[in-house]
C-alpha positions in Angstrom: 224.3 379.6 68.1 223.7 382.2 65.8 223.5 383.1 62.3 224.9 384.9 59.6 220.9 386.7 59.1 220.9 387.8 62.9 223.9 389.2 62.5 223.5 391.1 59.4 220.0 392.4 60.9 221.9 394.2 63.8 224.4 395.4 61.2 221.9 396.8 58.9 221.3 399.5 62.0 224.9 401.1 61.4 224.8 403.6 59.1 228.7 405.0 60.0 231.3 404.6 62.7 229.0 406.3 65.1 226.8 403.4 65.5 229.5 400.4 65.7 229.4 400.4 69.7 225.9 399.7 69.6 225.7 397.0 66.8 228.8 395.2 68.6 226.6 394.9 71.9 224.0 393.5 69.8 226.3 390.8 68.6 227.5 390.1 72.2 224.5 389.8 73.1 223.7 386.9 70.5 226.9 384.8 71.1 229.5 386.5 68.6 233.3 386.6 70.5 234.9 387.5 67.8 235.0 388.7 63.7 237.5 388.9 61.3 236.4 391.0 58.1 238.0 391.4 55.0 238.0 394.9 52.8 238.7 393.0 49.8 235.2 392.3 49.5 233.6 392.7 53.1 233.2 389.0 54.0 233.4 388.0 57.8 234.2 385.4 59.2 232.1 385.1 62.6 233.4 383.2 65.9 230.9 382.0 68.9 231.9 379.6 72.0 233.1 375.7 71.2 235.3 376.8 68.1 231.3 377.6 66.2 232.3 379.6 63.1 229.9 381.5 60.3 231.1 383.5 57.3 228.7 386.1 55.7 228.7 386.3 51.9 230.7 389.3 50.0 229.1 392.7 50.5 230.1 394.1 47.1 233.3 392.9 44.5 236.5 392.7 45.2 238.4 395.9 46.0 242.3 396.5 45.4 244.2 397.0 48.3 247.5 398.7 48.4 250.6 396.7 48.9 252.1 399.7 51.3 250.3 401.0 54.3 250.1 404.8 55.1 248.7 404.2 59.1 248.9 408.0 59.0 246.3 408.7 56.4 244.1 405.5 57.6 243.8 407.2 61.1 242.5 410.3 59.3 240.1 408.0 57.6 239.1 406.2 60.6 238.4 409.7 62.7 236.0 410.7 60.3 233.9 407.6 59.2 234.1 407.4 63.7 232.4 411.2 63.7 229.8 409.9 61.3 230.9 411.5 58.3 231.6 408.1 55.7 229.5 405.5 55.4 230.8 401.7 55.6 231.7 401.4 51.6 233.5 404.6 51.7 235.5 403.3 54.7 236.2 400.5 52.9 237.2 401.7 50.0 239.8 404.1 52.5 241.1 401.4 54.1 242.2 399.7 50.7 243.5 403.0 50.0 245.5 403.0 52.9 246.6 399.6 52.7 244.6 397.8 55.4 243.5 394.1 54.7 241.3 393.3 57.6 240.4 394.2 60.9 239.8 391.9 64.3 237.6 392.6 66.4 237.5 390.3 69.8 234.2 391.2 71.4 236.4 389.6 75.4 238.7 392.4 75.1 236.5 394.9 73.9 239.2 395.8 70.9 239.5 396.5 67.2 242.8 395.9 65.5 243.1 396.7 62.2 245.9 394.8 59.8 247.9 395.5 56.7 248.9 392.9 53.6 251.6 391.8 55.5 249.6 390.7 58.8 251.3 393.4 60.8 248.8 395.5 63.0 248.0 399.2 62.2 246.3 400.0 64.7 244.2 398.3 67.8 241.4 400.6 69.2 239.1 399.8 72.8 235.6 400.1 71.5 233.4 401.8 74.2 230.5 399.8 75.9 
């Protein structure tokens, strides 16, 4: 299976949204079917084949995340870090700004679905192969 340090080597390639197609092939490619990660503090919880699961370490101290969602302004957000133009803390800190918890991404269905406090989804997006 793999680890938490293979992972975070592909991951250290992404530098914004631009490269997240590329990094989630890597991933694929190593066994990875799905991740859950947290904005609170950026941990992830990884998911291979036989019910396998790894969970990375916190990328930086927790982050408050507002109670109310604004999937409006979070789309804004999303567009731009997408085009390149935030890097992955400054997305973070806009999705706690926003009011997104966590995001989903199942690497069978190719998707991304992004979640508020409450568990309700914001937003599910295809990533391209």
């Amino acid at each position: 299976m793999f680890t938490v340090e293979q992972i975070e080597e592909a991951h250290s390639k992404v530098k914004s949204g631009i490269d997240f197609p590329n990094y989630i092939q890597e991933i694929k490619k190593l066994g990875v079917i799905a991740f859950d990660t947290w904005v609170r503090d950026s941990h992830t919880e990884y998911f291979g084949e036989n019910e396998f699961k790894t969970v990375s370490k916190p990328s930086y101290e927790n982050i408050e995340i507002k109670a109310v969602c604004d999937p409006l302004k979070f789309r804004d957000y999303l567009k731009i870090h997408q085009k390149g133009e935030t890097d992955y803390f400054t997305f973070c800190k806009h999705c706690a700004e926003t009011g997104v918890e966590k995001w989903t991404v199942s690497l069978h269905s190719m998707t991304c679905t992004y979640y508020d406090m409450a568990d309700n989804e914001i937003l599910t997006e295809k990533i391209r192969e």
